[in-house]
Kinemage of the C-alpha trace (Angstrom):
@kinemage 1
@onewidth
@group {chain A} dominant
@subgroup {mainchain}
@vectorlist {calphas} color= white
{ca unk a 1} P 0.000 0.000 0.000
{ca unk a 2} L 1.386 3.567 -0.319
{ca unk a 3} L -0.616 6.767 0.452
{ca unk a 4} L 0.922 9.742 -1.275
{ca unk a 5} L -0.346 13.044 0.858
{ca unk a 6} L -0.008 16.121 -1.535
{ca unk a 7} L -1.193 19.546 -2.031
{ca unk a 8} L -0.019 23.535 -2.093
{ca unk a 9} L 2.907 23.922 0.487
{ca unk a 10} L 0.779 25.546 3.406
{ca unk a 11} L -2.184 22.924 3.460
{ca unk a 12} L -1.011 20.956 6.181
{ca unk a 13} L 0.907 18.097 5.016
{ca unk a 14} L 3.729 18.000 7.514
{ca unk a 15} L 1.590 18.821 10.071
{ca unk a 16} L -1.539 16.096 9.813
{ca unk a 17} L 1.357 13.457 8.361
{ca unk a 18} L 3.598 14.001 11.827
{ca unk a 19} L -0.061 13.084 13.429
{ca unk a 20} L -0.353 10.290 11.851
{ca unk a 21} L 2.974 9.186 12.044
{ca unk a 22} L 2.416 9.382 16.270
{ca unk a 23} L -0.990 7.300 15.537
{ca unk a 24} L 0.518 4.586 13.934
{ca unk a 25} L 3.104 4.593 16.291
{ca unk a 26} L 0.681 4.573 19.183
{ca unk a 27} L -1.025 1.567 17.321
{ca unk a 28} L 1.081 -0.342 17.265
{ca unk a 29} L 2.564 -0.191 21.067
{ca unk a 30} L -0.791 -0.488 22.372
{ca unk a 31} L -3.034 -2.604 20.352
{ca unk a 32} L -5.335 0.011 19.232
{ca unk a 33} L -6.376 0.885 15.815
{ca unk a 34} L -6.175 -2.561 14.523
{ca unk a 35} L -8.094 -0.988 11.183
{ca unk a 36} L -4.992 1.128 10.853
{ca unk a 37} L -2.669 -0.614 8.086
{ca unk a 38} L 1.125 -0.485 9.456
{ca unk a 39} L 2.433 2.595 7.416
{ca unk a 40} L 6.348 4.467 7.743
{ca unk a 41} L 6.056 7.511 6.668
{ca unk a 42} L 8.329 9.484 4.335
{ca unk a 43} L 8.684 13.340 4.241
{ca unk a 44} L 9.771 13.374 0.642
{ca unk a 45} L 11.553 16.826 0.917
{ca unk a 46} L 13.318 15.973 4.161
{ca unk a 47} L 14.667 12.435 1.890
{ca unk a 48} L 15.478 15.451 -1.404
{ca unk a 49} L 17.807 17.187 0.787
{ca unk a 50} L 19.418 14.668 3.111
{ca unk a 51} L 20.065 12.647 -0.397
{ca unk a 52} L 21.077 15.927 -2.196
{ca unk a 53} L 17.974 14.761 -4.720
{ca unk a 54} L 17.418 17.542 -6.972
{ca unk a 55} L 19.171 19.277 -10.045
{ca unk a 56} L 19.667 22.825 -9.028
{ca unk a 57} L 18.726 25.470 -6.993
{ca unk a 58} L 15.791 28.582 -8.133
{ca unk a 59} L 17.313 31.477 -7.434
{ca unk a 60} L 14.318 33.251 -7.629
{ca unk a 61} L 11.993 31.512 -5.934
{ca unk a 62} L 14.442 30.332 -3.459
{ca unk a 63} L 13.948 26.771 -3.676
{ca unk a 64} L 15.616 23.145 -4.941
{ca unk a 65} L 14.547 21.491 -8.424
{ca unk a 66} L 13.497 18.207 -7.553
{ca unk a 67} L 15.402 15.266 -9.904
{ca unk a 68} L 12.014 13.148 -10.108
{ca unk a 69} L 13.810 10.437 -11.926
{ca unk a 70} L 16.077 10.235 -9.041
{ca unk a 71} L 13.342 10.795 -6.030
{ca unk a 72} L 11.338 7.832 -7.996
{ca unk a 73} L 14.732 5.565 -7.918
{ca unk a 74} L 15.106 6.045 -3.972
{ca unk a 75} L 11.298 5.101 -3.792
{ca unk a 76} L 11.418 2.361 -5.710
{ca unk a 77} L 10.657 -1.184 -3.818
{ca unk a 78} L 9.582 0.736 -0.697
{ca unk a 79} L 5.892 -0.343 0.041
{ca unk a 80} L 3.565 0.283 3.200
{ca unk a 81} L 4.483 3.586 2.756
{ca unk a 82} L 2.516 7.314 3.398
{ca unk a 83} L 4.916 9.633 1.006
{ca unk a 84} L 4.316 12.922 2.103
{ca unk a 85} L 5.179 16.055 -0.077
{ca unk a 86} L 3.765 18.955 -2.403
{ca unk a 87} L 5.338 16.131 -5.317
{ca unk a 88} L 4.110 13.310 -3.828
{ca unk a 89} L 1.211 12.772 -6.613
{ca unk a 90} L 4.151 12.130 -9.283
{ca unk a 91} L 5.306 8.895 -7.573
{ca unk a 92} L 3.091 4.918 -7.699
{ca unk a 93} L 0.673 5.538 -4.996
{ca unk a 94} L -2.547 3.490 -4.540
{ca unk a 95} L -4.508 6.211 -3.148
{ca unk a 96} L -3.735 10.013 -3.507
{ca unk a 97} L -4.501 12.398 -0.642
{ca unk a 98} L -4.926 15.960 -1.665
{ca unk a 99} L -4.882 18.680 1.448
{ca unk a 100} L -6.801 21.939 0.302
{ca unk a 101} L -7.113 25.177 1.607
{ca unk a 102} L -8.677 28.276 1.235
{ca unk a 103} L -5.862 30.424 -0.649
{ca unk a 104} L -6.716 33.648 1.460
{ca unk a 105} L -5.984 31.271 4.514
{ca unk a 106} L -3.312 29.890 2.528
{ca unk a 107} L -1.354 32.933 2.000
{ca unk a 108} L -1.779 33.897 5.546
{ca unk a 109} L -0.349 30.714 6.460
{ca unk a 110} L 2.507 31.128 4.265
{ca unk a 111} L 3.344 34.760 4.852
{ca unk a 112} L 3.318 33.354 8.842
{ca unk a 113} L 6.248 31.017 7.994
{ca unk a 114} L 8.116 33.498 6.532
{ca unk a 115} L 7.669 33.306 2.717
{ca unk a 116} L 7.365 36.606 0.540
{ca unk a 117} L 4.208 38.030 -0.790
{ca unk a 118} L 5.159 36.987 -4.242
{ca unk a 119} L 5.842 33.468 -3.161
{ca unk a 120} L 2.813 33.194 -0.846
{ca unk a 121} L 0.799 34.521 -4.171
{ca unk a 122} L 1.612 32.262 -6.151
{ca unk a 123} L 0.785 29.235 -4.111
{ca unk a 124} L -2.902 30.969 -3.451
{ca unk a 125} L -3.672 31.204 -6.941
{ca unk a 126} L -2.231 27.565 -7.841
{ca unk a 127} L -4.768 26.536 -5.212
{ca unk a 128} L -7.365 28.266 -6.471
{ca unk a 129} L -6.264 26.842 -9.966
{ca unk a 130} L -6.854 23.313 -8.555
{ca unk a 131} L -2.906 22.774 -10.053
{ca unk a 132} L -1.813 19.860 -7.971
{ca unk a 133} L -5.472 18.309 -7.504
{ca unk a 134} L -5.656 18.180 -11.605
{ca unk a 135} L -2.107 16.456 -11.611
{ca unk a 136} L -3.050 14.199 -9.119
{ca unk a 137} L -6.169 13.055 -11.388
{ca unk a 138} L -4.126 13.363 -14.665
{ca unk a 139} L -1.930 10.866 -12.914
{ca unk a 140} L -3.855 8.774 -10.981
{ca unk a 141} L -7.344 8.725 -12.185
{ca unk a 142} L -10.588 10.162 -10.081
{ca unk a 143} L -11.031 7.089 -8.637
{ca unk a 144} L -7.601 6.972 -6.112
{ca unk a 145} L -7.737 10.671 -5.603
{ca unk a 146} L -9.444 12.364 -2.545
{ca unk a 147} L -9.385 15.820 -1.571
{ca unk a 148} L -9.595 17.044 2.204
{ca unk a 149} L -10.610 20.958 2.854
{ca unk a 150} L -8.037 22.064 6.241
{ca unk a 151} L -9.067 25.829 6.097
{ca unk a 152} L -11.311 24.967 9.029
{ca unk a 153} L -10.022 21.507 10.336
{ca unk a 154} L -8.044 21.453 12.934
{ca unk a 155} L -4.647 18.972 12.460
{ca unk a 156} L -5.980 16.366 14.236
{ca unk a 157} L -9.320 16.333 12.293
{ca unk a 158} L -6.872 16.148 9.262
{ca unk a 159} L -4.917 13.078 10.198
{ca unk a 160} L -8.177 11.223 11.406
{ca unk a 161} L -9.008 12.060 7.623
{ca unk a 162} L -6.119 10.637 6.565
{ca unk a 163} L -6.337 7.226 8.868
{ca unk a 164} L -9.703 6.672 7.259
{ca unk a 165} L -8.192 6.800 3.357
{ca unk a 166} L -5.261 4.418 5.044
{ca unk a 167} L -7.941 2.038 5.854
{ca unk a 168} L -10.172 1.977 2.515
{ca unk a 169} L -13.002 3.686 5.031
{ca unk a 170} L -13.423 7.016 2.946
{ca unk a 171} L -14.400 7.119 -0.868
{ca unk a 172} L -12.450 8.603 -3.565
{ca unk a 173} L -14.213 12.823 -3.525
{ca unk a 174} L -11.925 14.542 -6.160
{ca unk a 175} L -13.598 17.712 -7.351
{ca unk a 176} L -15.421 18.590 -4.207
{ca unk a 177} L -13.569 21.635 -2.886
{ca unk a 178} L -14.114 24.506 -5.316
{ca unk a 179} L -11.439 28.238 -4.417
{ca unk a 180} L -12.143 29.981 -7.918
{ca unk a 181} L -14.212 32.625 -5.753
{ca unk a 182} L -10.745 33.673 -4.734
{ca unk a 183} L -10.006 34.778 -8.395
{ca unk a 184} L -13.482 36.816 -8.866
């Protein structure tokens, strides 16, 4: 099984995933959550720098060109996984988690980190473009993608999300968050 998690950098991947990552931990040292497959999780940007995984640096935008061909390599033969990462739709994955936000929240968040208006832009209006959610169906067809709205969830909401997709005890719902009212 491996559960790709994927969406604009600010929707909450790291976060729910590191919640998740405690769950199955948890699950496994006290019997609980038996309906919980046994998952590792990989933070696929963490793996792109430790490994030195990408071609070259953006100058402008401050940030590392991922070598795909390479990132795909390292993942190759490693199963049971949740593969966490704004690329995360471009690798094999069973099922596809898209995290969505709101891009007015989404720029908030980002500007809150510490990225620059221009930067922070850009990622709100790829949101409300749907960009990586169309990818992710391009790539893996409606049926193994499904889309989870955090403007409003709190992180733990999130990762309970995400246990249920782990499990098979959601259904595929790509298409079912809608931003464009951000571009109007």
């Amino acid at each position: 099984m491996r559960v790709a998690v994927t969406g604009t950098p600010g929707t909450g991947k790291t976060t729910a995933t590191e919640l998740l990552e405690a769950r199955l931990a948890d699950s496994t040292t006290d019997g609980e959550g038996e309906s919980t497959p046994d998952l590792e999780i990989i933070h696929l940007n963490q793996v792109l720098e430790d490994e030195a995984l990408y071609t070259e640096v953006d100058a402008d935008r401050e940030s590392k060109i991922a070598d795909l061909e390479a990132l795909a390599a390292w993942l190759d033969g490693r199963d049971d996984v949740v593969i966490e990462s704004h690329l995360a739709h471009h690798f094999d994955a069973d099922r596809v988690v898209v995290l969505r936000c709101h891009p007015e929240t989404l720029e908030r968040r980002l500007r809150e980190r510490g990225e620059t208006d221009a930067k922070a832009a850009e990622n709100a209006e790829s949101e409300a473009l749907d960009v990586i959610l169309s990818e992710a169906v391009e790539e893996h067809g409606l049926e193994s993608v499904y889309e989870i709205d955090t403007t409003d969830r709190d992180p733990d909401a999130v990762a309970d999300e995400l246990v249920a997709v782990a499990a098979g005890e959601r259904e595929p719902s790509a298409g079912e968050v809608d931003f464009m009212d951000y571009l109007t």
